[in-house]
Each structure stands twice: as C-alpha cells, then as structure tokens.
N, C-alpha and C positions, 0 to 999 in steps of 0.2 A: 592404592597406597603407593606411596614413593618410595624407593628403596633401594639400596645400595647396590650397583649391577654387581658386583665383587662380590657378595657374602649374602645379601638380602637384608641387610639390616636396618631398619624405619627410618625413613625420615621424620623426626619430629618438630625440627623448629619451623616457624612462621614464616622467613625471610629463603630468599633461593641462598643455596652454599655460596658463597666467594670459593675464591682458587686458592686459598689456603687453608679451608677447610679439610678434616677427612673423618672419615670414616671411622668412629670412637671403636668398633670392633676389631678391623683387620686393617683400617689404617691409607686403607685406598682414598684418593683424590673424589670425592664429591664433585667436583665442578672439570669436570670431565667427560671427554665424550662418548665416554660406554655407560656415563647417566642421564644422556642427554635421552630428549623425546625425538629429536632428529637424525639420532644414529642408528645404522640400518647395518648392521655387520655383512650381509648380505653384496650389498650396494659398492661401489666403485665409481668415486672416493663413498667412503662410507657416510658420508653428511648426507641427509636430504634435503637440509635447506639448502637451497641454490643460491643465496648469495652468502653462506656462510662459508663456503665453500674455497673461495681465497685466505679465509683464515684457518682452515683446518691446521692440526698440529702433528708432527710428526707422529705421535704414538694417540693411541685410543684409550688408555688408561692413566695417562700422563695427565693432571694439571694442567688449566691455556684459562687462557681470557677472552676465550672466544664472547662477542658481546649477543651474540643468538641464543646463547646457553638458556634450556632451560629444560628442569631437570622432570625427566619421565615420570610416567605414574607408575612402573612395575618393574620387578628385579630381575634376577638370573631365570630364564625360563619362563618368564608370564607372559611378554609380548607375542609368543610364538602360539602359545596354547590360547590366548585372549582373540587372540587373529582368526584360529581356525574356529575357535568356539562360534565368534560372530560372522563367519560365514558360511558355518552347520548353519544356525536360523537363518542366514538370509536363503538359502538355497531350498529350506525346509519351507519358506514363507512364502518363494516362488513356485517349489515343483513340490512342496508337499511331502508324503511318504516316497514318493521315485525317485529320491537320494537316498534316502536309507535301503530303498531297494538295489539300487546301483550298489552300492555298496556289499550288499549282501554277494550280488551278484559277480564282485569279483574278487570277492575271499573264497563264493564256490567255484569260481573257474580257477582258479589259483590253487587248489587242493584239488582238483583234478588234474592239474599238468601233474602237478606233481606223484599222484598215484599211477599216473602214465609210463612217467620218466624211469 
C-alpha cells in the first residue's frame, strides 16, 4: 500500500500526488522524495534512479518536480522489514533450514562471549 513516508498515512487517490499536494494528516509533501520508490536513504546521492539524479533536490522531504517521481508502495519502516522479509525466503529457498540454523548459531556464540566476558 502507498503511504505517507512522514506519518504512514494511505494513499487513496487513483492519480500519482503533483507537487502541491500533501499529506491530509501531518501535512508533508506527497511528491517528494522520501515517497518516492527510488529513494534509498542509505544511498549517496540518495536517488537510485540514475538519470534522475541531475534533478535531485536539495532537501528529501521538500516538494520538486522531479519528472521520475513515483510514489513507493510502503511507509516509515516497511521497505526495510519487506527487504529482509524477502530475503529470509530467498536464502530459506536456497539453503533451506541452514539459515535458520546460522542464525541460531550466532545468537549461541554471542551469549557465550558474553558469559566469558
């Protein structure tokens, strides 16, 4: 679902935001690129589209006309937890239970430093 990086609040209408749109709860810029599908906060410049990248805007929550815009499917905290969700199954799909066993395996070695220490 589409939604507001700022607050999480739905995207309802049918048409992508214009850059005067905002956000009926807190009031944030819709057509902006902390609701874009190409912003990568992570990332430096933080666009991932590469040729959108001469028009990035000074601020990430500001308003722009960028003409790449387009607005993600998920709000404050979903792209991150959606990311690792879908590559828990891919790594489950490839090695099976021996991710979950890795795993296991270094939350016990991690409480044994620690009872060392």
């Amino acid at each position: 679902m589409k939604r507001c990086a700022a607050c999480g609040q739905p995207w309802t209408e049918k048409h992508t935001p214009g850059r005067r749109e905002v956000c009926d709860r807190c009031a944030a810029a819709w057509h902006a690129c902390r609701n874009c599908r190409f912003f990568d906060a992570r990332a430096n410049p933080w666009c991932r589209e590469p040729a959108a990248r001469d028009e990035r805007p000074r601020e990430a929550e500001a308003a722009n006309a960028c003409s790449y815009f387009q607005l993600a499917e998920a709000g404050p905290g979903e792209p991150d937890a959606d990311r690792s969700a879908q590559a828990r199954k891919e790594l489950e799909a490839l090695f099976g239970d021996r991710a979950a066993d890795a795993d296991a395996d270094k939350k016990k070695l991690g409480q044994q430093g620690r009872e060392t220490a």
